[in-house]
C-alpha positions as CSV (number, residue, x, y, z in Angstrom):
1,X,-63.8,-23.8,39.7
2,X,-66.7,-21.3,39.6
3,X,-70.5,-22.3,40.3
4,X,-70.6,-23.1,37.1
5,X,-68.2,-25.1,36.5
6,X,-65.7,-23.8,34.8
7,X,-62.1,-24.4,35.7
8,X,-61.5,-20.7,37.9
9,X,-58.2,-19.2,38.5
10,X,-58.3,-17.1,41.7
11,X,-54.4,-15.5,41.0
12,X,-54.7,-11.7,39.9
13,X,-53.3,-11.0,36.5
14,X,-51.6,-8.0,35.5
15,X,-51.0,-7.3,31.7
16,X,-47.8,-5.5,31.4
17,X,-47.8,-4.3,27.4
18,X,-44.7,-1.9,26.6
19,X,-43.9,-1.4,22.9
20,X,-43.3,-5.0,20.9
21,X,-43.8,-6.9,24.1
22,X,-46.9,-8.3,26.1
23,X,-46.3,-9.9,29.1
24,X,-49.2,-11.5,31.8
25,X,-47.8,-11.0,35.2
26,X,-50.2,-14.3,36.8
27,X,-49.5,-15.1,40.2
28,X,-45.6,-15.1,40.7
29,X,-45.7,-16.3,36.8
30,X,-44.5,-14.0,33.8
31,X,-46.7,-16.1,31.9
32,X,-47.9,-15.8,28.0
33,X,-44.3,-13.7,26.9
34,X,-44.8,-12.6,22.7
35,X,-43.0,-10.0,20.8
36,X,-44.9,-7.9,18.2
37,X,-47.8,-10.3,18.3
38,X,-45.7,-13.9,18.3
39,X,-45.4,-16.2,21.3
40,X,-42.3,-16.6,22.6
41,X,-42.3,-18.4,25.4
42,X,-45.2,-19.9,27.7
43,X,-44.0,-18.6,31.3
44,X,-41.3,-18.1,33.4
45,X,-40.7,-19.0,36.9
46,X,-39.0,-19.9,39.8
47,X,-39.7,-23.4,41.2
48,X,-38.6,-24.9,44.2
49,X,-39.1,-28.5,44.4
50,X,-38.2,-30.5,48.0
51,X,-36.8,-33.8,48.3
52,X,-40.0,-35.7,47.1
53,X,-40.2,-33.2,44.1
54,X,-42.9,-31.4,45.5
55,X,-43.2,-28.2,44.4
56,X,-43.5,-25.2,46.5
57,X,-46.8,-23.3,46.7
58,X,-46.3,-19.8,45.7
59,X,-48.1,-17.1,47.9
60,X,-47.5,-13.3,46.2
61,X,-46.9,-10.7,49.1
62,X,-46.2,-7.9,46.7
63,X,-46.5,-7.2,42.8
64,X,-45.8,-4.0,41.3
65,X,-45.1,-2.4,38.2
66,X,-43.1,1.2,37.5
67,X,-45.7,3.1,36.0
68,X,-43.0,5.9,35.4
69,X,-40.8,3.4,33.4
70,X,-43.6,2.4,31.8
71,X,-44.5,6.1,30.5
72,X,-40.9,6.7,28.7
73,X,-42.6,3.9,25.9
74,X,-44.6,7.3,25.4
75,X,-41.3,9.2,24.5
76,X,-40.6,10.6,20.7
77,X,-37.8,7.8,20.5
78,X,-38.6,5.2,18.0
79,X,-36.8,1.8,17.6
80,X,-35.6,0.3,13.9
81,X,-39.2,-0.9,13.6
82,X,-40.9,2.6,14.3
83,X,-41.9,1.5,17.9
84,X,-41.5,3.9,20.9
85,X,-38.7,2.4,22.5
86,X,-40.3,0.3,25.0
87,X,-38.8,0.6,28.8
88,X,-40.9,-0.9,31.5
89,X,-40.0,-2.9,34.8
90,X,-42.2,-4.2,37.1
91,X,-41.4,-6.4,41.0
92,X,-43.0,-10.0,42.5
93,X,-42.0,-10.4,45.5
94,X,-43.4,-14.3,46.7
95,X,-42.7,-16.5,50.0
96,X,-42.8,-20.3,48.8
97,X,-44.0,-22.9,51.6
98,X,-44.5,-26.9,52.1
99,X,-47.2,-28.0,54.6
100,X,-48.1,-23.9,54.9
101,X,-44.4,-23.8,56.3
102,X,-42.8,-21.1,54.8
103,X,-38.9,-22.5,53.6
104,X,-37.8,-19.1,51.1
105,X,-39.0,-15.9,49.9
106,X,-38.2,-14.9,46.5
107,X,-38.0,-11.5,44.3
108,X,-38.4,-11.3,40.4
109,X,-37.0,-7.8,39.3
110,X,-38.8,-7.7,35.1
111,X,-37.1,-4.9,33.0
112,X,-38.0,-4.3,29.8
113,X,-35.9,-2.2,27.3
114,X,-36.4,-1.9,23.7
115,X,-36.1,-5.3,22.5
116,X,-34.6,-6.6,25.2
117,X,-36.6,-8.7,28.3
118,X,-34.4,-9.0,31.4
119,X,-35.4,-11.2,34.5
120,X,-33.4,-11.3,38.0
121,X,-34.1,-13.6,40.5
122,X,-33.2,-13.7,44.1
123,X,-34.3,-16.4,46.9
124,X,-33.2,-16.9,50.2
125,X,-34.0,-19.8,52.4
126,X,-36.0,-18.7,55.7
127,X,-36.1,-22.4,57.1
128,X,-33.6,-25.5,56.5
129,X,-35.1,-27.8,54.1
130,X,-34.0,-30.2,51.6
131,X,-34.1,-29.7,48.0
132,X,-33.7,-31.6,44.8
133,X,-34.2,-28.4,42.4
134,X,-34.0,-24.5,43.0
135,X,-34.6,-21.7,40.2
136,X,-35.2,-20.7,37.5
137,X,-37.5,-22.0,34.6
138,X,-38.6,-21.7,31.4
139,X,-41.4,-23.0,29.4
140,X,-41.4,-22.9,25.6
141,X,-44.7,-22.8,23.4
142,X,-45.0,-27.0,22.5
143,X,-46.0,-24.9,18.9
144,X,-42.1,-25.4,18.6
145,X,-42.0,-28.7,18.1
146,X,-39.3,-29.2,14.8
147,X,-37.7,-26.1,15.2
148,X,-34.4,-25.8,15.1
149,X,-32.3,-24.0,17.4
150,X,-29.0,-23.5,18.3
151,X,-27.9,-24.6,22.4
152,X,-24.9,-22.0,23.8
153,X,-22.7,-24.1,26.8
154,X,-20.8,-22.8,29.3
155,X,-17.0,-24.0,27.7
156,X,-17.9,-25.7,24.3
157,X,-18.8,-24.5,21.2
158,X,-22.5,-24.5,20.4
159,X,-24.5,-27.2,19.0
160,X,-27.3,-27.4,16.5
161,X,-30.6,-29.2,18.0
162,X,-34.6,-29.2,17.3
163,X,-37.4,-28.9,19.5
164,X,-38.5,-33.1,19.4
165,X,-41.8,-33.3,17.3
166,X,-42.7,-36.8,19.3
167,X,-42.1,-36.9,23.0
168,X,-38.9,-37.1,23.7
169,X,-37.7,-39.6,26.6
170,X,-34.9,-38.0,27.8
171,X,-33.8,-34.1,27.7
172,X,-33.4,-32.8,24.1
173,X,-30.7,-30.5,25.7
174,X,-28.0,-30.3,27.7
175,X,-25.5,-27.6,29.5
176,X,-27.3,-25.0,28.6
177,X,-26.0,-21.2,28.7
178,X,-28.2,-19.9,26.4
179,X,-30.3,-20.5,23.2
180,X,-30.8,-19.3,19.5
181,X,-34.1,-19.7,17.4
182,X,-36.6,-18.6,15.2
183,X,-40.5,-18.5,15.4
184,X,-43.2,-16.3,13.3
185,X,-40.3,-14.5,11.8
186,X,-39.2,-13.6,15.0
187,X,-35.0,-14.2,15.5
188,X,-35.1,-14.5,20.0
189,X,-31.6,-15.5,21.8
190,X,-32.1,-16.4,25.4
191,X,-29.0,-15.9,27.7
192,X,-28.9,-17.7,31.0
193,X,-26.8,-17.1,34.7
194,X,-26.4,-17.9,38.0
195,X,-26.9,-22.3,37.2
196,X,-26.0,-24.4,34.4
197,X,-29.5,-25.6,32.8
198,X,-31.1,-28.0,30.5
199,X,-34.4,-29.0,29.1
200,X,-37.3,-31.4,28.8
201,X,-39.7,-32.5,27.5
202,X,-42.7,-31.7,29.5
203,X,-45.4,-33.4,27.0
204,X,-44.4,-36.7,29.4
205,X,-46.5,-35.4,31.7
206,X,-49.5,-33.9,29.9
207,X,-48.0,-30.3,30.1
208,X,-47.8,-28.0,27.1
209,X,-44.7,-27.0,27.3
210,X,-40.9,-27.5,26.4
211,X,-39.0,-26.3,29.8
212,X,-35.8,-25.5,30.4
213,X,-34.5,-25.8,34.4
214,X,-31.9,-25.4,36.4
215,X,-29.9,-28.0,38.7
216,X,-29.2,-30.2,36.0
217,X,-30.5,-34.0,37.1
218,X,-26.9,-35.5,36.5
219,X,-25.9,-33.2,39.7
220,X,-26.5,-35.3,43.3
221,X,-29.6,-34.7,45.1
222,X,-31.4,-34.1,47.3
223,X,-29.1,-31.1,49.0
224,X,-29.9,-29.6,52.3
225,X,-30.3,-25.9,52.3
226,X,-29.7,-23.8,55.8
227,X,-31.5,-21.0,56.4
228,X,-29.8,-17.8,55.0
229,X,-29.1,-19.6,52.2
230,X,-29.1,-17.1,48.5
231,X,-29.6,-18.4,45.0
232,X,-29.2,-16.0,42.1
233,X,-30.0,-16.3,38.9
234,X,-31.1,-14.5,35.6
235,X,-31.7,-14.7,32.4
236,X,-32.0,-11.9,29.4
237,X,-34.4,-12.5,26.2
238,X,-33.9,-10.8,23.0
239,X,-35.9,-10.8,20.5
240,X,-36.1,-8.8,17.0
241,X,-38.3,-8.9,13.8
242,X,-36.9,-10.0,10.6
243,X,-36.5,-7.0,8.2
244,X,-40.1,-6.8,6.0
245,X,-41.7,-9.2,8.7
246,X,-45.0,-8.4,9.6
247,X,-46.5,-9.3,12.7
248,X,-47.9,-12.2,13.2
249,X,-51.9,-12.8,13.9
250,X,-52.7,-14.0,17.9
251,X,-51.6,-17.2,17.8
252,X,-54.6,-20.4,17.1
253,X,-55.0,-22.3,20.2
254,X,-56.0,-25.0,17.9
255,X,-52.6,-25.2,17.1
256,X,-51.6,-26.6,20.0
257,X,-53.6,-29.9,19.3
258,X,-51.1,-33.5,18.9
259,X,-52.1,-35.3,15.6
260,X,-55.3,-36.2,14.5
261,X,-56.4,-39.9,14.8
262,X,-55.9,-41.7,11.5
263,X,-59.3,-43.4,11.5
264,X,-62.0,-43.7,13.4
265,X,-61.7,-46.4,16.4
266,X,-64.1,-49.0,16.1
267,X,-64.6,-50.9,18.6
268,X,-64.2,-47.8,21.0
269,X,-61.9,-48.4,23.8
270,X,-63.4,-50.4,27.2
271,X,-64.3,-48.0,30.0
272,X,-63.3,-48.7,33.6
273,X,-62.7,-47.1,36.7
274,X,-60.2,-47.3,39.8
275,X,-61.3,-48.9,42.8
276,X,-62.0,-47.1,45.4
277,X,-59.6,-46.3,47.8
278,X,-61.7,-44.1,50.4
279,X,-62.8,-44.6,54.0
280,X,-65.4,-47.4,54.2
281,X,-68.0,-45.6,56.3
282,X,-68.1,-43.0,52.8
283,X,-69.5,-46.1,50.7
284,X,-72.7,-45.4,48.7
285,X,-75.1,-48.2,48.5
286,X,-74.1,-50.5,46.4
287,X,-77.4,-50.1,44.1
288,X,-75.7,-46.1,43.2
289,X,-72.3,-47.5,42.1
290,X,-72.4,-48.5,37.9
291,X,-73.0,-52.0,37.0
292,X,-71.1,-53.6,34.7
293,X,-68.2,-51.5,34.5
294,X,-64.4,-54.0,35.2
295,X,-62.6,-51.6,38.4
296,X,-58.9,-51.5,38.5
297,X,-57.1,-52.4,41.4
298,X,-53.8,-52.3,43.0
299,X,-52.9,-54.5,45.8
300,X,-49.2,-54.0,47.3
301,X,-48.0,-57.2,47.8
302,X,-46.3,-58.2,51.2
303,X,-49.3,-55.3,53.1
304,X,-51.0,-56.7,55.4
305,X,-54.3,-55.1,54.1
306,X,-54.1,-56.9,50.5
307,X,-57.0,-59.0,51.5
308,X,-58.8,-56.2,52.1
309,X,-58.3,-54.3,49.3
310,X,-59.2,-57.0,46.9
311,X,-62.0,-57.7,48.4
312,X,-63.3,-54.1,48.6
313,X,-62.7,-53.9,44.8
314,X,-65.1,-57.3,43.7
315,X,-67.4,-55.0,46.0
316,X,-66.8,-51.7,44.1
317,X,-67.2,-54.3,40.5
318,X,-70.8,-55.6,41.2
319,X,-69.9,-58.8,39.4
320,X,-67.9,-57.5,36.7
321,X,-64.6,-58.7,36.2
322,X,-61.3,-56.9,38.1
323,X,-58.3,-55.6,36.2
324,X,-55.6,-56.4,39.0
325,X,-52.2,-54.6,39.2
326,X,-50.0,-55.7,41.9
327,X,-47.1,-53.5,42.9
328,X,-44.2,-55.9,44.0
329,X,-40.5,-56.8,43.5
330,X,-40.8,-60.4,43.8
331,X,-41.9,-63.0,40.9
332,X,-42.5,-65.6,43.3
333,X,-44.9,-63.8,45.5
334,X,-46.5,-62.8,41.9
335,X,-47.6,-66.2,40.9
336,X,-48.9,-66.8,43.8
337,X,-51.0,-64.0,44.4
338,X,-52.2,-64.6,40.5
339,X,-53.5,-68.0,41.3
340,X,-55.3,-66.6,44.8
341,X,-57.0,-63.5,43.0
342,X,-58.4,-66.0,39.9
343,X,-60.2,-68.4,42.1
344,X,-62.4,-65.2,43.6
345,X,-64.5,-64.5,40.6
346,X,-63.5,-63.0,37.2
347,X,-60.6,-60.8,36.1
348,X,-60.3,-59.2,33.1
349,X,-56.4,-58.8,33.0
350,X,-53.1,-58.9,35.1
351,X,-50.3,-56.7,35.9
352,X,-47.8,-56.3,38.0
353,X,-45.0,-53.3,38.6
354,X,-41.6,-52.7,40.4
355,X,-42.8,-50.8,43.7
356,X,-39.4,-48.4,43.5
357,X,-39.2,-47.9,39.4
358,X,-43.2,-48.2,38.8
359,X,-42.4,-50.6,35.4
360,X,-42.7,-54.2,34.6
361,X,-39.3,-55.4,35.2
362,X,-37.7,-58.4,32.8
363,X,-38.5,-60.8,35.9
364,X,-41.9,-59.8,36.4
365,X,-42.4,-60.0,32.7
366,X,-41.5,-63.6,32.9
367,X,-43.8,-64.7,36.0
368,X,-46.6,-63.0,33.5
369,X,-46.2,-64.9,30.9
370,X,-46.1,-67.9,32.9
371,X,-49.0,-67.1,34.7
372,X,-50.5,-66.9,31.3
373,X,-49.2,-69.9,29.7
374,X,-50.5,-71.4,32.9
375,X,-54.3,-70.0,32.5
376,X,-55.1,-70.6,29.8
377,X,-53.7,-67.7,27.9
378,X,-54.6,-65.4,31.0
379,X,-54.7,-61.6,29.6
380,X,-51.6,-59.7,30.9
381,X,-50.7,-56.3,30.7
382,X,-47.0,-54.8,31.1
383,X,-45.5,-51.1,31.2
384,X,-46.1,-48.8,34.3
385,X,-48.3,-47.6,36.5
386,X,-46.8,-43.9,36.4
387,X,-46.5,-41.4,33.9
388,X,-45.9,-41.9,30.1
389,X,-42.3,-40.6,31.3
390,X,-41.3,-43.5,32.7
391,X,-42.7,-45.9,29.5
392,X,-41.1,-43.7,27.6
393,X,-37.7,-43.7,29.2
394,X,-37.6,-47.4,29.5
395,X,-39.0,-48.9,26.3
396,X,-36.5,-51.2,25.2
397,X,-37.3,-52.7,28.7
398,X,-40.0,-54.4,26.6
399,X,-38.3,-55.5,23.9
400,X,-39.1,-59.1,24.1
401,X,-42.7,-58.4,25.7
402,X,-44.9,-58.8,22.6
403,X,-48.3,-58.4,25.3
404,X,-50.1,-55.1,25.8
405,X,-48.4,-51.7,27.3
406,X,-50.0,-49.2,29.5
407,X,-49.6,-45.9,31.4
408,X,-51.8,-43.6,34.2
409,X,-52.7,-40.3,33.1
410,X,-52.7,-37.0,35.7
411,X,-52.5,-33.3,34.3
412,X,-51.1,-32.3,37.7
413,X,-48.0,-33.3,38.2
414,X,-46.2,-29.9,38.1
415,X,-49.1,-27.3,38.3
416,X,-52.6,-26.8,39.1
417,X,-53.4,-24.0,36.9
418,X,-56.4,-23.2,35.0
419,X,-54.0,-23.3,31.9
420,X,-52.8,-26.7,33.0
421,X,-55.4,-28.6,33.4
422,X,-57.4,-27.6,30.4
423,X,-54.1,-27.7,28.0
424,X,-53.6,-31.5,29.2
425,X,-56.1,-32.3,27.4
426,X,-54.4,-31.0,23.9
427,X,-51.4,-33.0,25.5
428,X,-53.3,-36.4,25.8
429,X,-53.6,-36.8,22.2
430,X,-49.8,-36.4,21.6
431,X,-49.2,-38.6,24.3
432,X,-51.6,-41.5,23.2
433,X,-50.4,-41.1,19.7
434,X,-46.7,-41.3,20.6
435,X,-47.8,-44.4,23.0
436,X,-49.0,-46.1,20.2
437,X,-46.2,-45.2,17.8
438,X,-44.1,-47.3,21.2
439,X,-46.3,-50.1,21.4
440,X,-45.9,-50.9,17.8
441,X,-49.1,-52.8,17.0
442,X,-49.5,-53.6,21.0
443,X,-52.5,-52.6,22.9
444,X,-52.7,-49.9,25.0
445,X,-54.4,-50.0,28.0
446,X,-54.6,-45.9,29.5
447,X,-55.0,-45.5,33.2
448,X,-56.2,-44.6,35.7
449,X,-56.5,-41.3,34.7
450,X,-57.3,-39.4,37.8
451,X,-57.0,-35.3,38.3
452,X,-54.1,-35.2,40.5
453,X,-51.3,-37.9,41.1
454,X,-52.2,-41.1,43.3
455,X,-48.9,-42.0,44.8
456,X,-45.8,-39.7,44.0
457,X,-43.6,-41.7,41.5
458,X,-40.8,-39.8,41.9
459,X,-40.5,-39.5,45.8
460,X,-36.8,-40.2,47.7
461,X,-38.9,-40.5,50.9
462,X,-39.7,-44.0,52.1
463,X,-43.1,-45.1,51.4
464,X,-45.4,-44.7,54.3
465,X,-45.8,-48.2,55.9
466,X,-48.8,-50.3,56.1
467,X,-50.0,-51.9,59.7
468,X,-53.8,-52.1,59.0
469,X,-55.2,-55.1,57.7
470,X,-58.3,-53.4,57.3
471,X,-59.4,-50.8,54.6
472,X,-61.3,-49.4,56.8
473,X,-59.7,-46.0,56.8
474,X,-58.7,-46.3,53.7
475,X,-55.8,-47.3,51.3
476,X,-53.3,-46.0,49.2
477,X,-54.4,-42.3,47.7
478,X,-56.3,-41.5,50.9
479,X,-52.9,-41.4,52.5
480,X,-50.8,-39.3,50.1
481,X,-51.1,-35.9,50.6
482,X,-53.0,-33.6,48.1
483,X,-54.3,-36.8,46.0
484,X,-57.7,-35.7,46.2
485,X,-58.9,-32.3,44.2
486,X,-61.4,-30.4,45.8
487,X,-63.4,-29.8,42.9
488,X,-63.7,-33.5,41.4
489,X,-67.2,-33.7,41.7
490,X,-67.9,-30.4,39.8
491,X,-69.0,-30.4,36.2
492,X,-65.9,-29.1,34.8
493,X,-64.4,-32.1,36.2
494,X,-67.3,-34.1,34.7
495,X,-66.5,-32.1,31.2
496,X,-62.8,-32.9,31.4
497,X,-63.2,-36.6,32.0
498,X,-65.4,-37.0,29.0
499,X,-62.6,-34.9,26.9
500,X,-59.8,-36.6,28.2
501,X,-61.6,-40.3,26.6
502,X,-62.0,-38.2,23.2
503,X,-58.3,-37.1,23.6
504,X,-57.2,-40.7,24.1
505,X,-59.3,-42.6,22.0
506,X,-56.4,-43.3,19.3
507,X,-56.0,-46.4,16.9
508,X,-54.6,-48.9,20.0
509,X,-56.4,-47.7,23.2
510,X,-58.1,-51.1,24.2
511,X,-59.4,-49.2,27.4
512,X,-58.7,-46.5,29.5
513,X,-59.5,-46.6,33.1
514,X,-60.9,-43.3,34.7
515,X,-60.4,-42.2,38.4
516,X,-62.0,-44.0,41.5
517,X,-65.5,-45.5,41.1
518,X,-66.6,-43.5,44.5
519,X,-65.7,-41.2,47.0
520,X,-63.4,-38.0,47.2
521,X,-61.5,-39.2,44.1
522,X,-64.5,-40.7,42.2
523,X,-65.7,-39.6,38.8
524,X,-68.2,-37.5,38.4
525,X,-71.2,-38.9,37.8
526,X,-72.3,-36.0,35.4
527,X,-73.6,-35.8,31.9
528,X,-71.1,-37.0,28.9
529,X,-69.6,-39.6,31.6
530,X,-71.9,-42.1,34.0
531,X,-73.9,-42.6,30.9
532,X,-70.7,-43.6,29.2
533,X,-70.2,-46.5,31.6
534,X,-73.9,-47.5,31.0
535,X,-73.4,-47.9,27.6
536,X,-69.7,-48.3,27.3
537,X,-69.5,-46.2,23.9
538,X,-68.0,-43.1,23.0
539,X,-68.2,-40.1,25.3
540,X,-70.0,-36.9,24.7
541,X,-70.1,-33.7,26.8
């Protein structure tokens, strides 16, 4: 972020325009692909993500375009549509790294030629790691959504599919070779090599973007990789104007937006925040933290610091009540730590989540009801404490679980991109709508909703153990590695807090839960959100 406070990209862009086509070369991205005007598809990478899912950060060493090439789109040769025939290639060459280790380096080989848009990939390992993905990927405009189009496999005939107008759980195709569609009059195949590949949904996560991938998730992983190791792939896009089609205008980024809301929500939804789960010695005086507002918290049962972290969080409150989410596999231990946590001042609600799968399970379900039944009708929530991916994936889970559902929000799970993070917002409103259109008259409680993720919910790694009783260091995000954004205090940050409560205010939000109440991770105490907490309305940048 700039000085200023808007969200800054410091990659280089390169804009590579050669007859119909426009391409942004960003970073080791092909990013914002259209043809004669239309967008065709979002980006194009290649992502390596480790055992954990982590995804490598990208480092260009070289970038270069053939200006020579470039120059034959110049030549008297016209294409059926009266272009010069377009012919342009250009080279990334990037080394991708975990914990500043380099592991690969990779070259992307662009050629362009009339119509056609031809991409060649090459990586080889420099270092042994483990690896759960490799290659290629794709990202489709999430304008497509109810589109048809046509799914090529490998040995099967093709199948007729549409781009999922709600968020769709699980991947909306499968065995991919190659696609077939139409967009702003535009008729684009996309052939694939070197993996078989599939697609997702990646409005799950906040992202705006279909995306297709390779290493399909049905294959075993993770899979070690020596060093020396070469993966190939490719992947040629074609795509031609309908006869009498004009071009289409630059495309409305309004367009982009998930439904409207249907009324106006009245009451607004509760505001809280996350405890905080920094060093002690960082701890403002308690007289600077907000008054009033209920703090989440998240105790892992059977750590020795759960004491601690409780306790730290009726601090963080300042008398207001605690909305308590405890992360364990075991109903018994549940009950009891419900009965403990009521008897030290007020709580707002109760949760509780698998530590492994991040849902309510059936079992934990039950030993929340009872706990209810047994207070007095005790306020509990079920659902997750990841994603929306993960409520969405395991819905009829909660079948019988006629309480209130909920889900965290973070807009950088796969990328930390300008683009990203501003277009999660767009994303928030389809995701809250398609929440509710889950929930089925159940509340929603949204949160925490934090810049980047606070525990990585889809790790193979064991969780790092607990020996401190103490929270003295810290607790739970302070310990997972790039939890914390270095900008979180900035009022872009501040801006996209306050948009992200307009983007989930739908008919059903009961409350949404923003990041930590202080520290590193704390929201920023900016204009359009601490006087939000003050007055617990509606938000206003």
């Amino acid at each position: 972020m700039t000085d200023d406070g808007a969200w800054a990209d410091s990659t280089a862009e390169d804009v590579l325009a050669v007859g119909p086509w426009r391409v942004t070369l960003r970073g080791a991205e092909l990013a914002d692909v259209s043809h004669d005007g239309v967008p065709v598809l979002r980006g194009i990478r290649f992502v390596t993500r480790d055992q954990d899912w982590r995804t490598a950060d990208d480092t260009v060493t070289r970038r270069t375009t053939d200006a020579a090439a470039e120059a034959e789109a110049d030549a008297d040769a016209t294409d059926e549509h009266g272009h010069a025939r377009a012919r342009a290639r250009a080279r990334i060459e990037v080394t991708g790294s975990f914990d500043d280790a380099e592991v690969l380096r990779t070259t992307l080989d662009l050629t362009i030629d009339g119509d056609t848009l031809h991409v060649d990939a090459t990586a080889t390992t420099t270092a042994p790691f483990r690896r759960n993905r490799i290659g290629l990927v794709v990202l489709h405009p999430p304008t497509l959504a109810g589109t048809p189009f046509t799914v090529r496999h490998p040995a099967v005939p093709a199948t007729a599919h549409t781009f999922p107008l709600w968020i769709a759980p699980h991947q909306p195709a499968t065995d991919v070779a190659g696609y077939a569609w139409t967009t702003g009059g535009t008729d684009c195949t996309l052939d694939l090599t070197g993996d078989v590949f599939e697609m997702e949904d990646q409005r799950n996560w906040t992202d705006a973007s279909f995306k297709t991938y390779s290493t399909p998730l049905a294959e075993p992983f993770p899979v070690a990789l020596d060093a020396g190791a070469v993966v190939h792939q490719a992947l040629t896009l074609r795509a031609v104007r309908r006869p009498g089609g004009a071009p289409s205008p630059a495309p409305d980024l309004a367009a982009l937006d998930g439904p409207a809301p249907t009324s106006v929500v009245i009451p607004p939804p509760t505001l809280q925040l996350l405890a905080a789960s920094a060093p002690a010695a960082a701890r403002p005086d308690d007289e600077a933290l907000p008054g009033g507002v209920p703090i989440l918290v998240e105790p892992v049962l059977g750590d020795p610091d759960v004491a601690a972290v409780l306790a730290s969080a009726r601090r963080d409150a300042r008398g207001a009540p605690l909305d308590v989410r405890f992360v364990t596999d075991d109903p018994a231990l549940l009950r009891a730590a419900v009965d403990e946590v009521l008897e030290s001042g007020p709580v707002v609600r109760i949760g509780a989540f698998d530590p492994s799968s991040h849902v309510t399970t059936t079992a934990l379900q039950r030993a929340l009801r009872e706990a209810a039944a047994a207070h007095g009708g005790l306020d509990v929530v079920a659902g997750t404490r990841a994603h929306f991916t993960e409520l969405n994936r395991t819905i009829d889970l909660f079948g019988d679980w006629d309480g209130p559902l909920t889900f965290s929000v973070t807009p950088q799970m796969h990328d930390r991109s300008r683009a990203q993070v501003t277009e999660s917002i767009r994303m928030q409103r389809w995701v809250a709508m398609s929440a509710s259109r889950l929930a089925a008259g159940r509340p929603l409680h949204v949160g925490p909703v934090t810049m980047r993720p606070r525990f990585n919910a889809v790790a193979t790694s064991p969780r790092r153990a607990v020996t401190d009783a103490s929270v003295e260091a810290g607790y739970g995000p302070q310990s997972v590695p790039d939890a914390t954004d270095p900008q979180q205090h900035s009022a872009a940050a501040a801006a996209w807090f306050a948009a992200a409560v307009q983007a989930l205010t739908v008919p059903g939000v009961a409350s949404i839960t923003l990041a930590e109440v202080w520290g590193p991770r704390g929201t920023p105490r900016r204009k359009g959100v601490g006087g939000a907490f003050r007055s617990q309305g509606s938000i206003s940048a």
